[in-house]
Structures are given as structure tokens and as C-alpha cells.
MIVEXGU-819252 format. One record per residue: residue number from 0; residue in three letters; y, z, x of N, C-alpha, C, O in turn. Coordinates in steps of 0.2 Angstrom, whole numbers, plus 2048, in hexadecimal, padded with zeros to 3 digits. Each point is the difference from the previous one (the first is absolute). Layout:
k; r; npy; npz; npx; capy; capz; capx; cpy; cpz; cpx; opy; opz; opx
NUM; Ala; Y; Z; X; Y; Z; X; Y; Z; X; Y; Z; X
...
//
This chain:
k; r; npy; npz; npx; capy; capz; capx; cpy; cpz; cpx; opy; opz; opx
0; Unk; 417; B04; 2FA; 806; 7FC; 803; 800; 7F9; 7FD; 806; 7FF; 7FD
1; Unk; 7F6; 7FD; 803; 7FF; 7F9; 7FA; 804; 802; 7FA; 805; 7FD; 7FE
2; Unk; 7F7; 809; 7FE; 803; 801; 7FA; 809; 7FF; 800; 804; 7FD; 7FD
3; Unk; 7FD; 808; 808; 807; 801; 801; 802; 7FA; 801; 805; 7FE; 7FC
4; Unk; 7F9; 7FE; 809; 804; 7FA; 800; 801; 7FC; 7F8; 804; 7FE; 7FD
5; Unk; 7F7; 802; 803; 7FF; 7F9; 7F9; 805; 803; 7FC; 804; 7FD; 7FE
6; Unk; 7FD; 80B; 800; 804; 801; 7FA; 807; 802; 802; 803; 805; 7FC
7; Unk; 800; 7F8; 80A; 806; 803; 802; 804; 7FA; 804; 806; 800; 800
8; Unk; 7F5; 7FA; 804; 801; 7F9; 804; 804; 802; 803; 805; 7FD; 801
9; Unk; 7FA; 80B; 806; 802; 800; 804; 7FD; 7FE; 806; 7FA; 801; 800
10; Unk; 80A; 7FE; 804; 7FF; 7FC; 808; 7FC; 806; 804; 803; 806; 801
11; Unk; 7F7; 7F8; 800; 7FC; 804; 803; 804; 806; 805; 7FE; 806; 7FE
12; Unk; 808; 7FA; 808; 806; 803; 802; 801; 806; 7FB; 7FE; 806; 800
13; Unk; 805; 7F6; 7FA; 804; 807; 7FC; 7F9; 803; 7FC; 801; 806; 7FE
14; Unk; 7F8; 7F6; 802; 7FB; 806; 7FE; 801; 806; 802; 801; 806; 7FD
15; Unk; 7FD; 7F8; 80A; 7FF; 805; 804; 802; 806; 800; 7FD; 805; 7FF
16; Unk; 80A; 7FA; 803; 807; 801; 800; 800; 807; 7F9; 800; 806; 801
17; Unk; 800; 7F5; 7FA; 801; 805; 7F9; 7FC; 808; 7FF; 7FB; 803; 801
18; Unk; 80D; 7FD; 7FC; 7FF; 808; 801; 800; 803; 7FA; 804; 7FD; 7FC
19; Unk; 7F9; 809; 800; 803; 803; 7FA; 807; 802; 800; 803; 800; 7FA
20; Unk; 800; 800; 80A; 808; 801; 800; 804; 7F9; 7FD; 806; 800; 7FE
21; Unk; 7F6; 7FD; 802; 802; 7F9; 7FF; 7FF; 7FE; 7F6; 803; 7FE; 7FC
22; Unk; 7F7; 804; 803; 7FF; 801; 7F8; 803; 804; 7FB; 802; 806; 802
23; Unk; 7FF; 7F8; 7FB; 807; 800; 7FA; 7FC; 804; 7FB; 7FA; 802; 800
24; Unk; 80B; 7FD; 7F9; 7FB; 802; 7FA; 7FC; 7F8; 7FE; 7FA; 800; 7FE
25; Unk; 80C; 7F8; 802; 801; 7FE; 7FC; 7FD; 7FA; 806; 7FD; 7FB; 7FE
26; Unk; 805; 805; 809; 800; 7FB; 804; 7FE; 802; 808; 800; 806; 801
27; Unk; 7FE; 7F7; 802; 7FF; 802; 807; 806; 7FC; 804; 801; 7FB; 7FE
28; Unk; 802; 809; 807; 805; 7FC; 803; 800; 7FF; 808; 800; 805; 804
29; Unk; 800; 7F3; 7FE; 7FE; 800; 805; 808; 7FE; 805; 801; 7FA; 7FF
30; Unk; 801; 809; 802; 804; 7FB; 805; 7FF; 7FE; 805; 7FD; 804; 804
31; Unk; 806; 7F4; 800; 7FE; 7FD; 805; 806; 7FE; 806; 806; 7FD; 7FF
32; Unk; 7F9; 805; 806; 806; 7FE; 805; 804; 7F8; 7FF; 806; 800; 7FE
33; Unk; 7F4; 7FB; 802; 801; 7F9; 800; 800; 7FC; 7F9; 803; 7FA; 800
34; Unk; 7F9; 809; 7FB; 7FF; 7FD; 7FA; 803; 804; 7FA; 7FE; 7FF; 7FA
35; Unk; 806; 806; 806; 802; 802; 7FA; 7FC; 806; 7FE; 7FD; 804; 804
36; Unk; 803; 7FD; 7F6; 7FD; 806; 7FD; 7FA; 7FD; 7FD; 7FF; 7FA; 801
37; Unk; 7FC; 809; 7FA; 7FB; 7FF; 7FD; 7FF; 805; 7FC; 7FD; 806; 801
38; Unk; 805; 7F8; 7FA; 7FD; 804; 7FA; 7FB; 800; 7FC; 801; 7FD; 7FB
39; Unk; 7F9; 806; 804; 7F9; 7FE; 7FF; 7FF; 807; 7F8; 800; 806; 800
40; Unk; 7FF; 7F6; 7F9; 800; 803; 7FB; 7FC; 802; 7FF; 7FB; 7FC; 7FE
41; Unk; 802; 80C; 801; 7FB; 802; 7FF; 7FE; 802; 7FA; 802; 805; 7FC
42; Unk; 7F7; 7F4; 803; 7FD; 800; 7F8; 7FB; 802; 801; 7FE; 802; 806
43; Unk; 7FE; 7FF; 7F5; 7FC; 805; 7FE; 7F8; 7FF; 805; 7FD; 805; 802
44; Unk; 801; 7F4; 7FF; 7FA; 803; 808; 804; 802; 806; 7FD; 803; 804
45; Unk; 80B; 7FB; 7FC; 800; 803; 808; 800; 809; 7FF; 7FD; 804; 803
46; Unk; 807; 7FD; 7F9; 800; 808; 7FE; 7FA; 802; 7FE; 800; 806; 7FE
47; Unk; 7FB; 7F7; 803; 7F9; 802; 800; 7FE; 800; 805; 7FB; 804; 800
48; Unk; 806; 7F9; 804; 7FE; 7FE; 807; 803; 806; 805; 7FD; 802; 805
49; Unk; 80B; 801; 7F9; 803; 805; 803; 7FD; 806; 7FF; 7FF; 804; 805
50; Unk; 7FE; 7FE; 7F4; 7FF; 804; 7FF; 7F9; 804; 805; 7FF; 805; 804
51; Unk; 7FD; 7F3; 7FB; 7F9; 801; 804; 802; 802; 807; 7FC; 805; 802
52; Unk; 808; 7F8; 803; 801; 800; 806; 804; 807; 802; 7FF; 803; 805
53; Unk; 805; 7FF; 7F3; 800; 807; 802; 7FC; 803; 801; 800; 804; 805
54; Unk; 7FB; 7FB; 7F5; 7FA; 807; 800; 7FD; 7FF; 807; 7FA; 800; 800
55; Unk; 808; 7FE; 806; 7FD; 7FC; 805; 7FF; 807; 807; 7FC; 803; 803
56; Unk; 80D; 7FE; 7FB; 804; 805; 803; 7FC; 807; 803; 7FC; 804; 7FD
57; Unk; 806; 7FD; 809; 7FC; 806; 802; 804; 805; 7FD; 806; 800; 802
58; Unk; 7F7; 806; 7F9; 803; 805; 7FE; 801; 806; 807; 7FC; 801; 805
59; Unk; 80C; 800; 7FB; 801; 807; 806; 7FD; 803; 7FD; 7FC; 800; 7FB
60; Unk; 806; 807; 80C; 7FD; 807; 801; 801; 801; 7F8; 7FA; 800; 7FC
61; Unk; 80C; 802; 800; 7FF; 802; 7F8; 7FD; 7FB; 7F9; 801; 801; 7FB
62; Unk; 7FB; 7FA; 809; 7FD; 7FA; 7FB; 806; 7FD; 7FC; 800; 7FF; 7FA
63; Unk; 804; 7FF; 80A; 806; 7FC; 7FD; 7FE; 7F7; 803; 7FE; 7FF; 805
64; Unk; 804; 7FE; 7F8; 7FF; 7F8; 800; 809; 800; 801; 803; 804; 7FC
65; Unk; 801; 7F9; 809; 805; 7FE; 803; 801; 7F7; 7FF; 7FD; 7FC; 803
66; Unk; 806; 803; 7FA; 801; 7F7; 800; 806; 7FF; 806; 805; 800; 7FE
67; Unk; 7F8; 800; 808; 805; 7FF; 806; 7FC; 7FD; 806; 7FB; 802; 802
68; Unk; 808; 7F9; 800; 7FD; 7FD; 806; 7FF; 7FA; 7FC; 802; 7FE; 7FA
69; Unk; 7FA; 7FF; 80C; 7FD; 7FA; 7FE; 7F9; 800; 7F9; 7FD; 805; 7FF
70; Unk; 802; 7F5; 7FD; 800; 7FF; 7F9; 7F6; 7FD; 804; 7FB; 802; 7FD
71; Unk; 806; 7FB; 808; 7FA; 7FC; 801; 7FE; 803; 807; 802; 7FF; 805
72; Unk; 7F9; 806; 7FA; 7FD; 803; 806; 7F7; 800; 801; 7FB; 7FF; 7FC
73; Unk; 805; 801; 80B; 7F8; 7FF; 802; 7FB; 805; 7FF; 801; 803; 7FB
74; Unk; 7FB; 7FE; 808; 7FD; 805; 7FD; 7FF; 807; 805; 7FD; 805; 7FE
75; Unk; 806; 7FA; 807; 805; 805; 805; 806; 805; 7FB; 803; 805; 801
76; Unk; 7FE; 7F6; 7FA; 809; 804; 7FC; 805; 7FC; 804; 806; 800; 7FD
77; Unk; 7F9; 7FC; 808; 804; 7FD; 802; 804; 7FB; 7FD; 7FC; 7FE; 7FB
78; Unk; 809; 7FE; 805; 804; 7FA; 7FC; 7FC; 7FA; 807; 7FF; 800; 806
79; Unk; 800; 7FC; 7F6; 7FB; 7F8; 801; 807; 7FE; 805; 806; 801; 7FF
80; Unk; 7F5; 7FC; 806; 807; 7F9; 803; 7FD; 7FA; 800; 7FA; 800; 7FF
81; Unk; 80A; 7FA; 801; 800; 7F9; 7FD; 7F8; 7FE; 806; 7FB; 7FD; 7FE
82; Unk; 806; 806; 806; 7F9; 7FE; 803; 7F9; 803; 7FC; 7FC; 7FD; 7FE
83; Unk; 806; 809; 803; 7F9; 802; 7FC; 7FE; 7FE; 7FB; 7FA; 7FF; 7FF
84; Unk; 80B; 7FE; 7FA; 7FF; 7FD; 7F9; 7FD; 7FA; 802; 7FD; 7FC; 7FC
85; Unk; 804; 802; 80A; 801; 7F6; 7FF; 7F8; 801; 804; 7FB; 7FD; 7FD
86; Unk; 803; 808; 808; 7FA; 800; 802; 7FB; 801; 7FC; 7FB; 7FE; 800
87; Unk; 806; 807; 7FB; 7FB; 803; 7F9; 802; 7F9; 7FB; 7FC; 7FE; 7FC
88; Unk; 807; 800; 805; 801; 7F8; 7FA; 7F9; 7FB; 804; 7FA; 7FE; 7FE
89; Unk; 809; 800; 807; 7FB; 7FB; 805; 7F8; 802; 7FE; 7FC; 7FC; 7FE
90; Unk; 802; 80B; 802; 7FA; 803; 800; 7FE; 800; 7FB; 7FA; 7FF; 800
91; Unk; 808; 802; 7FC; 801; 7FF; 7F8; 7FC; 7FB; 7FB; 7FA; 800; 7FE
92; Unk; 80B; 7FB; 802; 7FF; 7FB; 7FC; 7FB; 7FD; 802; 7FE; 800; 806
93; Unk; 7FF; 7FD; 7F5; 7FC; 7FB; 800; 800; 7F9; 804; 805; 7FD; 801
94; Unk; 7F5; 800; 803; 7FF; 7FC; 804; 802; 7FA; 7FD; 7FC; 7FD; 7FC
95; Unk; 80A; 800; 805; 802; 7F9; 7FE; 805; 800; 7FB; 804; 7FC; 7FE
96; Unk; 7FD; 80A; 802; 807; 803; 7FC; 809; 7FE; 801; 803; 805; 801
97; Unk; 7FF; 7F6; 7FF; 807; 7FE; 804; 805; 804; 7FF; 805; 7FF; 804
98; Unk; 7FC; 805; 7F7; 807; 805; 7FF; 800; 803; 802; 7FB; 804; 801
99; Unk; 80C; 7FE; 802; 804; 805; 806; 800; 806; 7FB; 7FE; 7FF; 7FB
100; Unk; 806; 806; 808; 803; 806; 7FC; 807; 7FE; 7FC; 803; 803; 7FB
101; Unk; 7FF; 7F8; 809; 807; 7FD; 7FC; 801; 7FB; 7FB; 805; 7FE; 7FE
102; Unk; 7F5; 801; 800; 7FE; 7FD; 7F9; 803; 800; 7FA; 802; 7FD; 7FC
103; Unk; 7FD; 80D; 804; 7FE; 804; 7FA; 808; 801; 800; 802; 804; 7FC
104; Unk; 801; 7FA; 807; 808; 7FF; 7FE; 803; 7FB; 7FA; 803; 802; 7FB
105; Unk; 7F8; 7F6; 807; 801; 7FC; 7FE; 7FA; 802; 7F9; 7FE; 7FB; 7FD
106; Unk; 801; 808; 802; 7FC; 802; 7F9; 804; 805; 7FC; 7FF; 800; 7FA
107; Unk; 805; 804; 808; 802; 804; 7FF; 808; 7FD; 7FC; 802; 803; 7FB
108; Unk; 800; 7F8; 807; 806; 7FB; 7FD; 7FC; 7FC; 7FE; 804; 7FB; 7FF
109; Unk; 7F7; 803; 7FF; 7FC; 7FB; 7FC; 800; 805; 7F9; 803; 7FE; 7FB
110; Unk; 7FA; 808; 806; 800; 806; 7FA; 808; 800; 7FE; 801; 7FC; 7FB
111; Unk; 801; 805; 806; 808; 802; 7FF; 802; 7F8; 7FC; 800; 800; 7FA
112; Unk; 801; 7FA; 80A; 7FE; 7F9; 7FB; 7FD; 802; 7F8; 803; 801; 7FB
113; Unk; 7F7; 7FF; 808; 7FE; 800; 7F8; 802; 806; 7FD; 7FD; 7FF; 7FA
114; Unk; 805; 804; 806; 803; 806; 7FB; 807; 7FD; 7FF; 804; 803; 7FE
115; Unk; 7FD; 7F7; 804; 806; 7FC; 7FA; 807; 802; 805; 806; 7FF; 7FE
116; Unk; 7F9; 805; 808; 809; 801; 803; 800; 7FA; 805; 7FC; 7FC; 803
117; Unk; 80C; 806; 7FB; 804; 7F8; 803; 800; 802; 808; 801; 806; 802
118; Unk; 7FD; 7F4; 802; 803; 801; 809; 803; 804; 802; 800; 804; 805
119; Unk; 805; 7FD; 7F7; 807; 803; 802; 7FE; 807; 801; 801; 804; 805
120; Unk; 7FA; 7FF; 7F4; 800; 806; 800; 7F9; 803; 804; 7FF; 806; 801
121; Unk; 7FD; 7F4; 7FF; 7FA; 803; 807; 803; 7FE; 808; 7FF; 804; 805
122; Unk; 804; 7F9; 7FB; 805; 800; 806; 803; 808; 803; 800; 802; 806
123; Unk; 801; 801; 7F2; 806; 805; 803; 7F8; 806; 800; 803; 805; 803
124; Unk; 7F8; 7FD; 7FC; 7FA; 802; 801; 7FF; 801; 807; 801; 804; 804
125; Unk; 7FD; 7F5; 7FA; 7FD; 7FE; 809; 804; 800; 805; 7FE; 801; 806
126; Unk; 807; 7FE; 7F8; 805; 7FF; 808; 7FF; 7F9; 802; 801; 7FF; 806
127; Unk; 7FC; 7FD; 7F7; 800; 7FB; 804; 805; 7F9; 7FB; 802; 802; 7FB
128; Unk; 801; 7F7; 806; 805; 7FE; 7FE; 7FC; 7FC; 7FB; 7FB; 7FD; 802
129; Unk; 809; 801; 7F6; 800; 7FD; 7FB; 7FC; 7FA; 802; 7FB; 800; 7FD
130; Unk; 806; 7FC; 807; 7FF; 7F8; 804; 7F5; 801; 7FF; 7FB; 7FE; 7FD
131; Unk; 807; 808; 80A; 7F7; 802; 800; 7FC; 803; 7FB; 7FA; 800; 800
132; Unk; 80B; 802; 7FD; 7FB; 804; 7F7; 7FE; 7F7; 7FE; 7FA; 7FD; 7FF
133; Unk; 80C; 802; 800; 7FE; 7F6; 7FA; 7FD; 7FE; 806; 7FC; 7FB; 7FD
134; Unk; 803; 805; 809; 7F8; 7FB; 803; 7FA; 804; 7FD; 7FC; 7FE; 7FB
135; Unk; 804; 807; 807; 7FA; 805; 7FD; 7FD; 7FC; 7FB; 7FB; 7FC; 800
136; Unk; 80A; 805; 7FA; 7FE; 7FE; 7F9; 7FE; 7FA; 7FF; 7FC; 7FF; 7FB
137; Unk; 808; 7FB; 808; 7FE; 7FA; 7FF; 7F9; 7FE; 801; 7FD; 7FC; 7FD
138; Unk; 801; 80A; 80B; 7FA; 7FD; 804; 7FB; 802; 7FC; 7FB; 7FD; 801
139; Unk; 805; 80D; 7F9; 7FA; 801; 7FE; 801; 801; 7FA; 7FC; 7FF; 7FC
140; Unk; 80B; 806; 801; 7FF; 801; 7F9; 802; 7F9; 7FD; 7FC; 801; 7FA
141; Unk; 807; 7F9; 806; 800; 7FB; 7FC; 7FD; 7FB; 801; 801; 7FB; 7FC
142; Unk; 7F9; 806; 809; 7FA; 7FB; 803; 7FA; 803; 7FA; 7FC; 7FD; 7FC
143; Unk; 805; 809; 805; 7FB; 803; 7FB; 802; 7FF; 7F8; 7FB; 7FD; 7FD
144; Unk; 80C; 804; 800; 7FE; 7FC; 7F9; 7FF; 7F9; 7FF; 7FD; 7FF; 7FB
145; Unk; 805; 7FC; 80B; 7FE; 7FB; 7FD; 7F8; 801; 800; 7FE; 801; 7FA
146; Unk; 7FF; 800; 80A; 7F7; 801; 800; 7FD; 801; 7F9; 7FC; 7FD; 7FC
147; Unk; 808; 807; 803; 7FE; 807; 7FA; 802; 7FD; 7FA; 7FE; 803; 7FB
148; Unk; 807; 7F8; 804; 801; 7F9; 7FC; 7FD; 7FC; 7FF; 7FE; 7FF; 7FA
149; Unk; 800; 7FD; 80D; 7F9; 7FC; 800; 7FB; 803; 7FC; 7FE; 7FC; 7FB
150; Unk; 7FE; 80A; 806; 7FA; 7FF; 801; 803; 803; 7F7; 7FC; 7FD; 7FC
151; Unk; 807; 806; 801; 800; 800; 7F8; 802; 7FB; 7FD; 7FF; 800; 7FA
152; Unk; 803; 7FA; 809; 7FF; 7F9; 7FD; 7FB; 7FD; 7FF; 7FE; 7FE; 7FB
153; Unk; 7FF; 802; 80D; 7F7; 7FD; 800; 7FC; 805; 7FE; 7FA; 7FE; 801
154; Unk; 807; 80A; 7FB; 7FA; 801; 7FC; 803; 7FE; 7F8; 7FC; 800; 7FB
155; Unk; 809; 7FE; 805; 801; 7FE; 7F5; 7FC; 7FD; 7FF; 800; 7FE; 7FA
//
């Protein structure tokens, strides 16, 4: 489920939520009542990651693998709800550990940053608006070049 989040920066909700009906060749498509659509590009770990979770799949009576239902299931076969993920998260992590599940959002538009796209078009991704992509980036991808500036001036 982590994986999934980090390489898609979906809202724990539409994790859950996502279904194989929803994955594409090219894209995962999420749509949302109140925010819009989310278009989530699938590169070469997430399609790695799909393929795994298929091989996940209970074969039917004819040993057939089905990509239908839900994408993130427990180990009943059932699809996860936001309680069970956030309670397996809590138990989880590490003692002292401060990040939420909604983090890997904000990492997930940091990665898209540094792969050089403009707000505009992690905006149209993520579903969420140009404004909060350029905070993002202010706060981590261009905090980090300066650093990474710094510290190759003070080794010359």
C-alpha cells in the first residue's frame, strides 16, 4: 500500500477505493466527486508494482487471474478500508516516526518536481491546483538545490 501511495500520490480514500477497472495501458484514472479527476502516469516501478499485486490475485475455479475489484486487498481477499490502513500504519512505523500516510503525497509531487514538470502539469496529475504544486516546491524541491549548491561550493 505505501508503494502504491508513493508512486501514484493518491489520497489514502481513492487507494483504497482503486480498482483495476480504473488502470489504463498508459494511466490510472481516478475521478473525484469534489476535486476533479486524477490522472496518475504509469512508469515503469508503478507497472511493476501492478504487475506484482496482480500476481497477488486469487486464481478462479479455472486458474484464471481476474484484474477486477479492488487493487489493494487484505489477506482475507478483501479491499482494505481507511481504518484498517491507518490502524496497520499506526502499528507499523517506527517509535518517533512523525509522518502520516498523507505525506507520500507530498513526495510524490516533489518526484514529479524534479523530473523538471511545470505545476501546471503536476497539478493536472494530482488533481490538486498550480498554487499548492509551487508551495510544495518552494518548501522542498528548491530548498533542496539551494543545499545541494551550498554544500558543492563549500567542497571546491
Amino acid at each position: 500500500m505505501l508503494h502504491l501511495a508513493r508512486l501514484t500520490g493518491l489520497r489514502l480514500g481513492d487507494l483504497v477505493r482503486l480498482s483495476w477497472e480504473q488502470v489504463g495501458q498508459k494511466a490510472i484514472v481516478v475521478e473525484r466527486k469534489r476535486q476533479g479527476c486524477a490522472i496518475i502516469p504509469i512508469l515503469p516501478d508503478l507497472s511493476h508494482l501492478l504487475d506484482q499485486l496482480a500476481a497477488d490475485i486469487k486464481p478462479d475455479d479455472q486458474g484464471k487471474r481476474h484484474k477486477t475489484g479492488p487493487i489493494l486487498r487484505n489477506s482475507r481477499g478483501q479491499g482494505w478500508i481507511e481504518s484498517g490502513v491507518e490502524s496497520v500504519w499506526r502499528k507499523a512505523k517506527p517509535k518517533g516516526f512523525d509522518r502520516v500516510i498523507y505525506d507520500l503525497r507530498g513526495s510524490y509531487v516533489t518526484f514529479l518536481a524534479q523530473q523538471r514538470l511545470t505545476d501546471e502539469e503536476i497539478a493536472r496529475i494530482i488533481g490538486w491546483t498550480a498554487q499548492r504544486i509551487a508551495e510544495i516546491r518552494a518548501r522542498y524541491v528548491d530548498e533542496e538545490r539551494v543545499i545541494i549548491n551550498l554544500v558543492e561550493r563549500l567542497s571546491a
